[in-house]
Each structure stands twice: as C-alpha cells, then as structure tokens.
Backbone bond lengths (Angstrom), bond angles and torsions (degrees), N, CA, C in turn:
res aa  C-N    CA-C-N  psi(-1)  N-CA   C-N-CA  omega(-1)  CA-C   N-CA-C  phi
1 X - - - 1.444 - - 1.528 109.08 -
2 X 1.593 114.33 149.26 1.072 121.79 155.57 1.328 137.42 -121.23
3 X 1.812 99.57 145.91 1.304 98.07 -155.73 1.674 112.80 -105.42
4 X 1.283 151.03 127.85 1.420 141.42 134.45 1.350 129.53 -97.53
5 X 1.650 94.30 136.04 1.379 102.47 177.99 1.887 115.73 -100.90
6 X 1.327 138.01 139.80 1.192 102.59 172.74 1.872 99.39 -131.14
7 X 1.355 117.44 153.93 1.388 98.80 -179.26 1.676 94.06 -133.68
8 X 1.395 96.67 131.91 1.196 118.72 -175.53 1.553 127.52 -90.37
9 X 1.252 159.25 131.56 1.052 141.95 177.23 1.491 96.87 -133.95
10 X 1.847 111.61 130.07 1.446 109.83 -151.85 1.405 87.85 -138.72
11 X 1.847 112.59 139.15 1.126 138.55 165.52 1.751 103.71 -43.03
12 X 1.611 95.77 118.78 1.636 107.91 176.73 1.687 106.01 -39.39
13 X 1.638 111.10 -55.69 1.215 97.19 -169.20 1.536 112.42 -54.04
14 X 0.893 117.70 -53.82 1.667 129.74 -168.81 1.592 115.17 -50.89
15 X 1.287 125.10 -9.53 1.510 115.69 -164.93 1.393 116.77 -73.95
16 X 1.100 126.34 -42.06 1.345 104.55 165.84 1.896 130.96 -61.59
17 X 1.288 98.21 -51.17 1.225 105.76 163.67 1.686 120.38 -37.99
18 X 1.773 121.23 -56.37 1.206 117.63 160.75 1.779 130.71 -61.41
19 X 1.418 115.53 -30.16 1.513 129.59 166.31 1.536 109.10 -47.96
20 X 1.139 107.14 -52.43 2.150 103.93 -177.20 1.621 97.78 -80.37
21 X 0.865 116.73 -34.43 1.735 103.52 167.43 1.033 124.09 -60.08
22 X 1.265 124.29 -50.09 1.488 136.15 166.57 1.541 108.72 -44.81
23 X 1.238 99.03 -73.55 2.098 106.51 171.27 1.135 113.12 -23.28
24 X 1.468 107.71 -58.49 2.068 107.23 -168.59 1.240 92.15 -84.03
25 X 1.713 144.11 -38.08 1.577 108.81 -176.22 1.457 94.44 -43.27
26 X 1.492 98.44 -67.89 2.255 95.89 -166.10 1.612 108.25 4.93
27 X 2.150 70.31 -89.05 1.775 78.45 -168.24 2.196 112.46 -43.22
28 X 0.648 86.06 -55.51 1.485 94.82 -173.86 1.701 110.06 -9.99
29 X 1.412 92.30 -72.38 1.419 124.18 -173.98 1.456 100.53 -52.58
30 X 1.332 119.08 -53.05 1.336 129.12 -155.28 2.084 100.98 -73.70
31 X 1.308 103.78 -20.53 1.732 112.76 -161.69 1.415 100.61 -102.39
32 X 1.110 114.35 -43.10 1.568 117.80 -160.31 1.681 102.06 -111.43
33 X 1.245 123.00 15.15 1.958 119.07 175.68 1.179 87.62 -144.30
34 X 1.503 114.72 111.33 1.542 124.09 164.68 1.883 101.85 -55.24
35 X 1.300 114.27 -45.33 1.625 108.97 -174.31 1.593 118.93 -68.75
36 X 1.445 109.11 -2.29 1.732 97.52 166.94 0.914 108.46 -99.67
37 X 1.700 104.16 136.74 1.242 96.34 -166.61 1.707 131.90 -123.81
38 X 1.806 86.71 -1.49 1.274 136.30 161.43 1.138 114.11 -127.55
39 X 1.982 116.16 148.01 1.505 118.87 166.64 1.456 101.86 -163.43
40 X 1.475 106.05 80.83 1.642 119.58 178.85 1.966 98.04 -78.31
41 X 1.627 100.22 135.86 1.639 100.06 168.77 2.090 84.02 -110.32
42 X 0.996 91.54 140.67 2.035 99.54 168.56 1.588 111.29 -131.15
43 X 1.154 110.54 140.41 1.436 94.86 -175.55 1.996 94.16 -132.80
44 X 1.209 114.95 147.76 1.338 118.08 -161.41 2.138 90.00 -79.43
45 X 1.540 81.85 155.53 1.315 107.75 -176.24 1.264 109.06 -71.57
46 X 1.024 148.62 -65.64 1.552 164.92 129.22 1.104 121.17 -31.57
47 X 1.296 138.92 -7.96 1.469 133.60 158.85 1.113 105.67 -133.75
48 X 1.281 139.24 96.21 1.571 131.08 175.48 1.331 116.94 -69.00
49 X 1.092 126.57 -1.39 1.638 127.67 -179.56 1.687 108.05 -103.87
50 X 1.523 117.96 11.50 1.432 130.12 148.27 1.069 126.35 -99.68
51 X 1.550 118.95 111.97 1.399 105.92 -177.96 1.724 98.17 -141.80
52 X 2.166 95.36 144.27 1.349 98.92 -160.76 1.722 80.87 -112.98
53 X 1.693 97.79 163.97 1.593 128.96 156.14 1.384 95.40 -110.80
54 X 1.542 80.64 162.58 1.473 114.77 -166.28 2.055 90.09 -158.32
55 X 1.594 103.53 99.61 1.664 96.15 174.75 1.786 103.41 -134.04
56 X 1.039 108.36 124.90 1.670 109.26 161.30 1.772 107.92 -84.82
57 X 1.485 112.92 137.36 1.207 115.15 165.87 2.029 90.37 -122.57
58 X 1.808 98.81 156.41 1.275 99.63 166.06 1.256 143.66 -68.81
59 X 1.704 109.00 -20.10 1.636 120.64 152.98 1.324 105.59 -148.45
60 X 1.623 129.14 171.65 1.301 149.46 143.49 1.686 100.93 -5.07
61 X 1.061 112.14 -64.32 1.494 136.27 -174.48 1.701 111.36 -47.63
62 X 1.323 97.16 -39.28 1.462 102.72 174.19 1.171 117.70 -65.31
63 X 1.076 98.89 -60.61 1.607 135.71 -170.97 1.677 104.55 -31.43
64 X 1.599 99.24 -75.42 1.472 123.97 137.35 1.284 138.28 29.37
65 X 1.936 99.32 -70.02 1.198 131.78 -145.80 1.567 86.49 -118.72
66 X 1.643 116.94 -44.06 1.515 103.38 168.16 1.659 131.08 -50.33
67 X 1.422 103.86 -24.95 1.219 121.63 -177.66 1.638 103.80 -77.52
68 X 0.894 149.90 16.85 1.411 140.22 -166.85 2.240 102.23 -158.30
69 X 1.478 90.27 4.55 1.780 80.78 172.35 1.195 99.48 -89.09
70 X 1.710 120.92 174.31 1.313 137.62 -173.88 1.452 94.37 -82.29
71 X 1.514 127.31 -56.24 1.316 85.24 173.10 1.470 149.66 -80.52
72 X 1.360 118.86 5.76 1.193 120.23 169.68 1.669 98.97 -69.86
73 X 1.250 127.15 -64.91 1.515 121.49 -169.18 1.418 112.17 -47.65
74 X 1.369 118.73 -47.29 1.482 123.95 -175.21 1.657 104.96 -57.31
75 X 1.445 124.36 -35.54 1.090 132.26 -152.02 2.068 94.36 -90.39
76 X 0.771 91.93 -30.59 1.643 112.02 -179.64 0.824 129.54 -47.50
77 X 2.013 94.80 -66.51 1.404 116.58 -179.80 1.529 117.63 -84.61
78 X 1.633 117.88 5.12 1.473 121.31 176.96 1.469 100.38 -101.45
79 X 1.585 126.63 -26.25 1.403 124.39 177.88 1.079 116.10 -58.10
80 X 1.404 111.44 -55.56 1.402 110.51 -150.01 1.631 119.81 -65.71
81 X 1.536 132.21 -23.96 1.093 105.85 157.28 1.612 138.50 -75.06
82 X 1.409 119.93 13.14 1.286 129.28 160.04 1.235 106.59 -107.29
83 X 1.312 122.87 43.22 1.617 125.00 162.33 1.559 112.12 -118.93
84 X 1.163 118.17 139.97 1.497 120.59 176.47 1.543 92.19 -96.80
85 X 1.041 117.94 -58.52 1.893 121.61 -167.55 1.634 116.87 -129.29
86 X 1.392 144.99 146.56 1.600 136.44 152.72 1.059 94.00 -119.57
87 X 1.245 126.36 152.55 1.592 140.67 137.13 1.285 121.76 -131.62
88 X 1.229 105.00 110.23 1.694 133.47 -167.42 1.260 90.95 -79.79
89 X 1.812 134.30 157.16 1.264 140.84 -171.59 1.954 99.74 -162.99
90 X 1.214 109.03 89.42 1.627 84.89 163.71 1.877 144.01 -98.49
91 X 1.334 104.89 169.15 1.303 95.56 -159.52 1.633 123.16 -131.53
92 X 0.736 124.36 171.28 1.504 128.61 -175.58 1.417 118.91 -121.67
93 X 1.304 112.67 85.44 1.786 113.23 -177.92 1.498 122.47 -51.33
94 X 1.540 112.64 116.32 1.326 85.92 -174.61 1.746 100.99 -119.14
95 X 1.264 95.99 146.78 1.888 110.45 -164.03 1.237 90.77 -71.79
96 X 1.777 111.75 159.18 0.963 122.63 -173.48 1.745 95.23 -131.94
C-alpha cells in the first residue's frame, strides 16, 4: 500500500471556502479511483487553519494516476491561492 500524507496550513480568510473543496476532492477521489482506498480530511484541534490528509492508494501507480484526474488538478489549481504552506510526505504501509 501507498501512503500520502499532506499538511496544509490555510489562509484564515479562505477556510471555509478551502474545507468544501477539500470534502468533494475526498469524496471525489474516494468515488471515481477504484485504487483509493482511503481519504481522511483532519483538521487540528487548536488551529483550525491546519488541516492534515491521511490517503492510502494501492500502489505508486495509483497514486500517480490520482495526480493526473481532472479533479485533482481542478481541485489544485483553486487551492492553492488559499494556501500559506503544503507538505506532501509519502509512505509505505507496512502490514502488521
């Protein structure tokens, strides 16, 4: 499995506006890519203008392939000016 994390830190004004974007990527991701297979949105308790993902894809390949749908790009290119910072992190699930 593969894992991404991304942590967001979002212009006060912008949070709601970025929160329902965030929501429908979720769903998005979660409806239309058989390989995601997870798509947690978290948003910190004490700072609401941080908010983390948490997504499993089934390989690299997926992952990949998330990167090149319309809605990830569409979703992308409307975020990013209500972003102060991202830091994307990927990962390697390991079974227990």
């Amino acid at each position: 499995m593969f894992v991404v994390t991304v942590t967001f830190e979002i212009k006060s004004e912008n949070l709601d506006e970025f929160m329902a974007a965030m929501i429908l990527q979720a769903q998005n991701s979660l409806t239309r890519e058989k390989d995601c297979l997870q798509f947690d949105v978290c948003r910190d308790r004490e700072n609401r203008e941080r908010v983390f993902l948490y997504e499993i894809y089934s390989d690299r390949a997926a992952f990949d392939a998330h990167l090149q749908t319309p809605h990830f790009l569409d979703f992308d290119k409307t975020v990013v000016p209500w972003t102060e910072s991202k830091v994307a992190e990927q990962w390697e699930l390991v079974e227990s």
